[in-house]
C-alpha positions in Angstrom: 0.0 0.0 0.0 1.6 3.6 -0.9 0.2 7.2 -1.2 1.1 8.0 -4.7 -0.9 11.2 -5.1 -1.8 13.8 -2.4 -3.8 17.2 -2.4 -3.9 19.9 0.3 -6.2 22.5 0.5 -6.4 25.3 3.4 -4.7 22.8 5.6 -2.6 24.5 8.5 -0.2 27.0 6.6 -0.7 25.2 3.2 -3.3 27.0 1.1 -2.9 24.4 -1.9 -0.7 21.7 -2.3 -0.3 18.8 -4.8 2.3 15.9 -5.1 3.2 13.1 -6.2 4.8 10.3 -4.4 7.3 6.9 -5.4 6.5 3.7 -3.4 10.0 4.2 -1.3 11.1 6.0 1.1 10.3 9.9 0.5 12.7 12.6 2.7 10.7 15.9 3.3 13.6 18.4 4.1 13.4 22.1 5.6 14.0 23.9 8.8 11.7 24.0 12.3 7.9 26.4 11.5 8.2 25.3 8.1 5.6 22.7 7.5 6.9 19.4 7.4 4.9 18.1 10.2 2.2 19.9 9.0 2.6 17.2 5.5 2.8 14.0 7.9 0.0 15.1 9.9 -2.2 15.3 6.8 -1.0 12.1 5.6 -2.4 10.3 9.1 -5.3 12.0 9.2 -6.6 11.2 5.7 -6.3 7.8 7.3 -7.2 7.7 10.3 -10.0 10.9 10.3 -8.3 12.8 13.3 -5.2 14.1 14.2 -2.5 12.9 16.0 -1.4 16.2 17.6 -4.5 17.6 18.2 -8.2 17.1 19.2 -9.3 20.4 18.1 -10.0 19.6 13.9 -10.5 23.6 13.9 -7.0 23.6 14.6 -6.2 21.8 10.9 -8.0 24.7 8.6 -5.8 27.8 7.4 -6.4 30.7 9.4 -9.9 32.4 8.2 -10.8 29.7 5.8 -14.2 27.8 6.6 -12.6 24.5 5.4 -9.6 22.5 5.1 -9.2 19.5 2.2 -7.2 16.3 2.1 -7.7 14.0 -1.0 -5.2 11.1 -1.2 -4.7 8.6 -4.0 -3.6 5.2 -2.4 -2.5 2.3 -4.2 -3.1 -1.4 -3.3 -2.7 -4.9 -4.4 -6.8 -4.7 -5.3 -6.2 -1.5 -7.0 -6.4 2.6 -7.3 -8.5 3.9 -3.7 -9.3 7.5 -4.1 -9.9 8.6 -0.4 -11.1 12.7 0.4 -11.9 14.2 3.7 -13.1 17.3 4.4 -12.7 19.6 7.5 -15.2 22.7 8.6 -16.7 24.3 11.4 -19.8 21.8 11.5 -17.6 18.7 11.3 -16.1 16.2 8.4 -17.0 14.5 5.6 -15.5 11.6 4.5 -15.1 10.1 0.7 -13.7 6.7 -0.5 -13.7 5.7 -3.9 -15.7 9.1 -3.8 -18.8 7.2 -2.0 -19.7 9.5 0.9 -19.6 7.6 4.5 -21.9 7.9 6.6 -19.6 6.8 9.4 -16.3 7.8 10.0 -15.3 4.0 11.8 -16.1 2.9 8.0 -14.0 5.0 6.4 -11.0 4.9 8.5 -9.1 1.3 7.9 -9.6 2.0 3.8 -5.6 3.5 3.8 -3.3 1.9 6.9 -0.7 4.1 8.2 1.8 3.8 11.2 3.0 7.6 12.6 6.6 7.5 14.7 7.2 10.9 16.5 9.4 11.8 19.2 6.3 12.3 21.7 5.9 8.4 21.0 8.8 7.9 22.7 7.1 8.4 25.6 5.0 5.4 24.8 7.0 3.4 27.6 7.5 6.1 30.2 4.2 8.4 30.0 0.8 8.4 31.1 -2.3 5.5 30.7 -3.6 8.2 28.7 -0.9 7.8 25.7 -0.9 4.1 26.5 -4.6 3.9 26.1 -4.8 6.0 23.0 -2.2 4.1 21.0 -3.9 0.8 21.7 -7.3 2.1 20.7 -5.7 3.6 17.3 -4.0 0.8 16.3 -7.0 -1.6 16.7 -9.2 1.0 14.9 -7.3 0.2 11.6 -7.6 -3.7 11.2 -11.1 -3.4 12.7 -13.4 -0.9 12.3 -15.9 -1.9 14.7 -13.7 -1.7 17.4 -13.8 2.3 16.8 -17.4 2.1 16.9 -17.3 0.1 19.8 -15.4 2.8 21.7 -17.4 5.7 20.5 -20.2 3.8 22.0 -18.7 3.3 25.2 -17.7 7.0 25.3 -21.3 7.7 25.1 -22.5 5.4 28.0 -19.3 6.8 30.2 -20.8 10.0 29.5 -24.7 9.3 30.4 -23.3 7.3 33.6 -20.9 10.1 34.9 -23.8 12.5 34.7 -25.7 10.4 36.1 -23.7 9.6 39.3 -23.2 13.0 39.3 -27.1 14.1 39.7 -26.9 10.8 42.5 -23.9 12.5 44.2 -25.9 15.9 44.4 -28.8 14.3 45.8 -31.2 15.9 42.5 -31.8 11.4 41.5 -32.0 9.1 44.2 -33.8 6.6 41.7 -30.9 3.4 41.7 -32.9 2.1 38.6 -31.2 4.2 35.7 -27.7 3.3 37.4 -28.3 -0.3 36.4 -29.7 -0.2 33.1 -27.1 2.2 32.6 -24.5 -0.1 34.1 -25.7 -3.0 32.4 -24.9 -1.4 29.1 -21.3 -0.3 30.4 -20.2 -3.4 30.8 -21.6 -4.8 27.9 -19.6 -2.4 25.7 -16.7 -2.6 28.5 -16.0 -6.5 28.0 -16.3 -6.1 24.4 -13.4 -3.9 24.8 -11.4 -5.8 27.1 -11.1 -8.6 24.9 -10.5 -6.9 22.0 -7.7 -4.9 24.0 -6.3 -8.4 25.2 -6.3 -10.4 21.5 -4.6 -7.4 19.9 -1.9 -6.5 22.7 -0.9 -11.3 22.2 -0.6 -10.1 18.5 1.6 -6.6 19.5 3.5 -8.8 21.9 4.4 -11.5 19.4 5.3 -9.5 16.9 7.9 -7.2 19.0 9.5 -10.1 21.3 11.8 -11.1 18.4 12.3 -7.0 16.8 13.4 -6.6 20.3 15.9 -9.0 20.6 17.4 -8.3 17.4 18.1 -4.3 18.2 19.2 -5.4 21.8 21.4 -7.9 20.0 19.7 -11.0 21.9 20.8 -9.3 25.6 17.0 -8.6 26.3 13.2 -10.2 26.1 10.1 -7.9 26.2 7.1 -8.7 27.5 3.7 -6.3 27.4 1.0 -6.9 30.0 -2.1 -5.4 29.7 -3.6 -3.9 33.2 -7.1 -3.8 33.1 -9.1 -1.7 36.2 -10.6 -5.2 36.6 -9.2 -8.1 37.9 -9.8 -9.7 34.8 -8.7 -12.9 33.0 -7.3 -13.1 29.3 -8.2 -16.7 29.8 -12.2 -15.8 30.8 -14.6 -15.7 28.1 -17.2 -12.7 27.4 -20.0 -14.4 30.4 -16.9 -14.9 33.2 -15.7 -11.2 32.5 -19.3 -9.8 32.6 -19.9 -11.5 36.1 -16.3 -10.1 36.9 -17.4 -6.6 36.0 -20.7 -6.8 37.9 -19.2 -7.9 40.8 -16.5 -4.6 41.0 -19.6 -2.6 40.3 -21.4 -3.9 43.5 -18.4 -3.4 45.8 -17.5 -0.1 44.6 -21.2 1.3 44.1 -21.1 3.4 47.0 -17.8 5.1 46.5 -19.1 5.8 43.2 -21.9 7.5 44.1 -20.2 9.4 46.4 -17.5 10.6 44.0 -20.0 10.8 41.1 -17.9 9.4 38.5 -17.3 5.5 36.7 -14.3 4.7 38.8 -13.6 1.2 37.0 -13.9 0.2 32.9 -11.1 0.4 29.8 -11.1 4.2 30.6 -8.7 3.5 33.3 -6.7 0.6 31.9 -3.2 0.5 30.9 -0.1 -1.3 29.3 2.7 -2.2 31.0 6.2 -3.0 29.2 8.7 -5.8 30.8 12.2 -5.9 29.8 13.7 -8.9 31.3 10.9 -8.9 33.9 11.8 -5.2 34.7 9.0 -2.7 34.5 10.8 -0.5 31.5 8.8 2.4 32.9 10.2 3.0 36.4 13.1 1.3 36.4 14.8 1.3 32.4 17.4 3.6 31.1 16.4 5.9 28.3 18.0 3.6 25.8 15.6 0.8 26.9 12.9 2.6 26.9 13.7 3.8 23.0 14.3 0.2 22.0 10.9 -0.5 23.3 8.9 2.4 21.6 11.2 1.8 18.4 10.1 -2.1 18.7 6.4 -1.8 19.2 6.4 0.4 16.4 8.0 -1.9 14.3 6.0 -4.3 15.4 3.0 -2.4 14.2 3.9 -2.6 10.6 4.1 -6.5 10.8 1.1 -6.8 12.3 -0.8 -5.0 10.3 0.3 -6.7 7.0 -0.4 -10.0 9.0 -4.0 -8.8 9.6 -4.8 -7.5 6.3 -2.3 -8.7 3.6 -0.4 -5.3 2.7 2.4 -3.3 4.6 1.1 0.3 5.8 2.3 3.5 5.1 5.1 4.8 7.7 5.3 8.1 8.9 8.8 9.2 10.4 8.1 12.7 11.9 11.8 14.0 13.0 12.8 10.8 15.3 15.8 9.9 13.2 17.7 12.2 15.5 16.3 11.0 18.5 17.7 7.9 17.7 21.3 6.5 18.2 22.6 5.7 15.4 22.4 1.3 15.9 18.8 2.0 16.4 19.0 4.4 13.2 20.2 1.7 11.2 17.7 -1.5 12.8 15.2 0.9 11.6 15.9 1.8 8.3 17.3 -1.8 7.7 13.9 -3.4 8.6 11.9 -0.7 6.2 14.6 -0.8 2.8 12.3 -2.3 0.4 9.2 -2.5 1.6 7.4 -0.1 3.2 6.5 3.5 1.4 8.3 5.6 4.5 7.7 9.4 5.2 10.9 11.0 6.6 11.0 14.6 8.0 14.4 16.1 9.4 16.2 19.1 9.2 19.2 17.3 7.7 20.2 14.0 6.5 23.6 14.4 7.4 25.7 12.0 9.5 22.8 9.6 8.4 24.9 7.3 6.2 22.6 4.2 5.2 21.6 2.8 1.2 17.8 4.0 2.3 18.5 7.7 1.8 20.5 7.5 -0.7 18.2 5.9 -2.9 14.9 8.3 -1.6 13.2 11.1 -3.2 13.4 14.1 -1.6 11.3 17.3 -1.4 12.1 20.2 0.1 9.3 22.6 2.9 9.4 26.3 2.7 6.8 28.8 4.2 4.2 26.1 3.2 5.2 25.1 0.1 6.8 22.2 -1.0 8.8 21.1 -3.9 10.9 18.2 -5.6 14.1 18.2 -5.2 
């Protein structure tokens, strides 16, 4: 799969744009303000229908435009995929094979892409919050109903907060909604779960061996999810529900009296073991890099396991943050295969075959040529 044509339109600081693209590895050059990121960033979110850096889409139109346009041209094994998604005040509207959908969980998955930025470096050592979001994503693009899922459960977290709320100011005292509304929770909570716990087995065995091969066979990783509830990976759907209702009636009270869903994927995380160390609290940076860089590798391969064709990879200016053995590992495992977006200032003291052979383009005050 490969981006061969793209078209920007009021997006951040571009106010048109149009390029074409090789299936190889493509170097976008230029200094800092300039608008490289600004080129990535469109790229994932033609894919995935929101951004990466921000949840604010007004943020992605050109100052005092009422719109911003992305169109994309992807190629894949079944053929040419024209893909277009408009941004405005009142919300998107998404296009594939220029068929309007009606949902955005049935557009997104259409074009697969994998975005590796320095801020996902702090994958290992950041908050549940990154964790969480990263996990979600990923399982958003080999299945869409997985993003549905979670919209759905955002919804029912929503009408259950307020509704302990109104409990915890005393204006319901009718225990009735809390139920039905709990009932439906967990429903979409377990669904989830298992979801969370099938994909993070796949994550895991696809980065155990990528990680021993960049730590040159000293170290073995292990993810673990952490769910809020004690359960199972083992339990099926019925032992998980029963699970989940049981938390619920022990923590009912509390709940009431803080009026907010204190349990549920919400409040899950990931946890990463190198050589049953929590890389988190207690590995050195270059741990934790190997880690991010590993589960990001790991992405790509399990992706094209899931759905046949590699994905596009997005390399937003984390070359430099990388030694130069990790550098290498990850150029190495791309050469050939995967149609890679590079940004950086400057390719020097980068010496690898990859750049050498790549096209490059050049950013300037939004606008972008060939070089």
């Amino acid at each position: 799969m490969y981006i061969e044509h793209l078209l920007l339109k009021n997006y951040r600081n571009y106010e048109n744009l149009e390029m074409q693209f090789e299936n190889k590895v493509n170097v976008i050059l230029g200094e800092n303000a300039q608008g490289k990121t600004n080129v990535m960033e469109s790229i994932y979110v033609l894919a995935m229908a929101k951004s990466h850096r921000t949840s604010n889409d007004k943020e992605l139109i050109r100052w005092d435009e009422e719109y911003a346009k992305i169109e994309g041209r992807i190629q894949k094994s079944s053929g040419s995929v024209p893909m277009q998604l408009v941004i405005s005040k009142k919300g998107k509207k998404a296009k594939c094979n220029h068929i309007e959908q009606k949902k955005l969980s049935q557009y997104v998955g259409n074009m697969n892409v994998v975005m590796f930025a320095p801020e996902d470096l702090h994958l290992v050592k950041g908050s549940p919050q990154v964790r969480r979001r990263f996990i979600d994503m990923e399982i958003g693009q080999v299945s869409p109903l997985y993003l549905h899922e979670i919209s759905q459960y955002q919804k029912i977290l929503q009408q259950r907060n307020h509704y302990l709320k109104l409990l915890q100011t005393k204006k319901q005292t009718d225990l009735t909604m809390l139920e039905i509304l709990t009932e439906q929770f967990i429903q979409s909570a377990v669904r989830i779960v298992l979801k969370r716990f099938e994909f993070l087995y796949l994550l895991q065995k696809w980065a155990l061996p990528i990680h021993e091969g960049i730590s040159r066979g000293l170290e073995t990783l292990k993810i673990q999810y952490k769910p809020s509830v004690d359960v199972l990976e083992s339990q099926d759907m019925s032992k998980m529900i029963t699970v989940f209702e049981e938390k619920f009636d022990k923590i009912k009270v509390r709940e009431m009296e803080r009026g907010v869903s204190l349990f549920g994927p919400h409040r899950d995380d990931v946890m990463f073991f190198v050589n049953n160390r929590d890389v988190q609290t207690f590995g050195s940076q270059g741990q934790q890099r190997t880690t991010a860089l590993s589960l990001k590798l790991a992405e790509i391969e399990l992706i094209y396991s899931e759905i046949g064709e590699y994905p596009i990879l997005l390399l937003d200016d984390v070359l430099s943050e990388l030694d130069d053995y990790r550098q290498s590992h990850l150029l190495n495992t791309i050469q050939g295969k995967v149609q890679t977006f590079v940004t950086t200032t400057s390719v020097e003291g980068i010496d690898h075959q990859t750049l050498k052979e790549a096209s490059t383009f050049y950013v300037s005050k939004g606008s972008m040529i060939q070089c």
